[in-house]
TORKOL-4160 file (C-alpha; in steps of 0.2 Angstrom, whole numbers, padded with zeros to 4 digits, m for minus):
70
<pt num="1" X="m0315" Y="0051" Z="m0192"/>
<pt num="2" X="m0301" Y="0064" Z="m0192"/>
<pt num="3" X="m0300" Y="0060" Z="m0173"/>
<pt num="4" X="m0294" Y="0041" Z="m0179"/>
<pt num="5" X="m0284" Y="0049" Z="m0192"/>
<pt num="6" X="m0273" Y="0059" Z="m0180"/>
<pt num="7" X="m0272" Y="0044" Z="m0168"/>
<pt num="8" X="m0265" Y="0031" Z="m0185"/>
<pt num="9" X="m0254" Y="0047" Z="m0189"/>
<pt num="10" X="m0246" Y="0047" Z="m0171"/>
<pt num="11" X="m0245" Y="0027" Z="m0172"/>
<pt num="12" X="m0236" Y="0029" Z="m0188"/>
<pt num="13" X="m0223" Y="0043" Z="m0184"/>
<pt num="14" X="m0207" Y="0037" Z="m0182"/>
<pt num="15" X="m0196" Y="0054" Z="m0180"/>
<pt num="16" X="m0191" Y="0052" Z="m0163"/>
<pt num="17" X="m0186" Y="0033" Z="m0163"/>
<pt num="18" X="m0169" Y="0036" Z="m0170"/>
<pt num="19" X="m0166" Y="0047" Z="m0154"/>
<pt num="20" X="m0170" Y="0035" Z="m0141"/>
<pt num="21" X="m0160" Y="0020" Z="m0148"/>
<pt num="22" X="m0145" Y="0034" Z="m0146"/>
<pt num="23" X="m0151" Y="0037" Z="m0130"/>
<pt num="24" X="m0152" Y="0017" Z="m0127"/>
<pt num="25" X="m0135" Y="0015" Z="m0135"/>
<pt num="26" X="m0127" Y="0030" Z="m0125"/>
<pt num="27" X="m0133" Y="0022" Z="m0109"/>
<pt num="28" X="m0125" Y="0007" Z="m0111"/>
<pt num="29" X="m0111" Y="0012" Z="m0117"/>
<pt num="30" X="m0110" Y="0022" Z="m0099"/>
<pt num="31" X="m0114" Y="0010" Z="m0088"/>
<pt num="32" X="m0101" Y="m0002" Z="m0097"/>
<pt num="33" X="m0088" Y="0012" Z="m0093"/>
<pt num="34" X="m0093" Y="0011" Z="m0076"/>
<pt num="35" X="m0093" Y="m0007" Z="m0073"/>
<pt num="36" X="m0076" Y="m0008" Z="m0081"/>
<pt num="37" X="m0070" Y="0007" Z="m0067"/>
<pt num="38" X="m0075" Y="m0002" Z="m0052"/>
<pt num="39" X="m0068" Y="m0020" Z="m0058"/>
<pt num="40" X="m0051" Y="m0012" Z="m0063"/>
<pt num="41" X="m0051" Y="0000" Z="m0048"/>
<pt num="42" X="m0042" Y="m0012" Z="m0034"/>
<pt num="43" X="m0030" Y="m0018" Z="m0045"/>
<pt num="44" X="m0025" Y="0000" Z="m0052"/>
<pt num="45" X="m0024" Y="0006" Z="m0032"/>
<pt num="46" X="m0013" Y="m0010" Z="m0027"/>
<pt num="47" X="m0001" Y="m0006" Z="m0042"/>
<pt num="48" X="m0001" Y="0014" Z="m0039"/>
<pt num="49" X="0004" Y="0010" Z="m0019"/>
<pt num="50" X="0019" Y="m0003" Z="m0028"/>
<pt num="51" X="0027" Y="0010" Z="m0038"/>
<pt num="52" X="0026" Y="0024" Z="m0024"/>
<pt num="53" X="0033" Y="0011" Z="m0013"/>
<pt num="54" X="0048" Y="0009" Z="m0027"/>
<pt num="55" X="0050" Y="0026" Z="m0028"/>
<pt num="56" X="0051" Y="0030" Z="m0011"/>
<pt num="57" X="0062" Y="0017" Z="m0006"/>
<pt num="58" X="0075" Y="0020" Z="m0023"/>
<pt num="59" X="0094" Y="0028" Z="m0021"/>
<pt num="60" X="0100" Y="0040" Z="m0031"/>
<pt num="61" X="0117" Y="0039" Z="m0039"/>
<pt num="62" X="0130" Y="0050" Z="m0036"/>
<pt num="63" X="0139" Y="0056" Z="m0052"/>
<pt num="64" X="0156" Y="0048" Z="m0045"/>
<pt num="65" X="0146" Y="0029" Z="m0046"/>
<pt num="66" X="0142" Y="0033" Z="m0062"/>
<pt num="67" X="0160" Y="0035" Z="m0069"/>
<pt num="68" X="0161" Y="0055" Z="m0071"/>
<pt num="69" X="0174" Y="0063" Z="m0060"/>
<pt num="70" X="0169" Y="0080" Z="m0052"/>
């Protein structure tokens, strides 16, 4: 009998399900992260190389362009 008691007590315990749906929830959460990462990643690379590209290929002015006398 207390053999069939301890077994209903385990069945019945419900302390550590709390814990796993965070653990479910977290998970998810992650892979989400992830999947978003690898869709945006080509078009975050395409518009890093445009602005360098910008950048490297911009003039500076001069202060005498700009109006100012030395």
């Amino acid at each position: 009998m207390k053999l069939f008691a301890l077994i209903k007590n385990f069945h019945n315990d419900e302390s550590g399900a709390v814990t796993v749906d965070w653990v479910v929830l977290t998970a998810a959460i992650v892979g989400l992260g992830i999947a978003v990462m690898t869709q945006v990643q080509g078009g975050v690379s395409s518009l890093g190389g445009k602005i360098e590209t910008a950048l490297t290929s911009a003039n500076l002015a001069t202060l005498g362009t700009l109006g100012f006398s030395k």
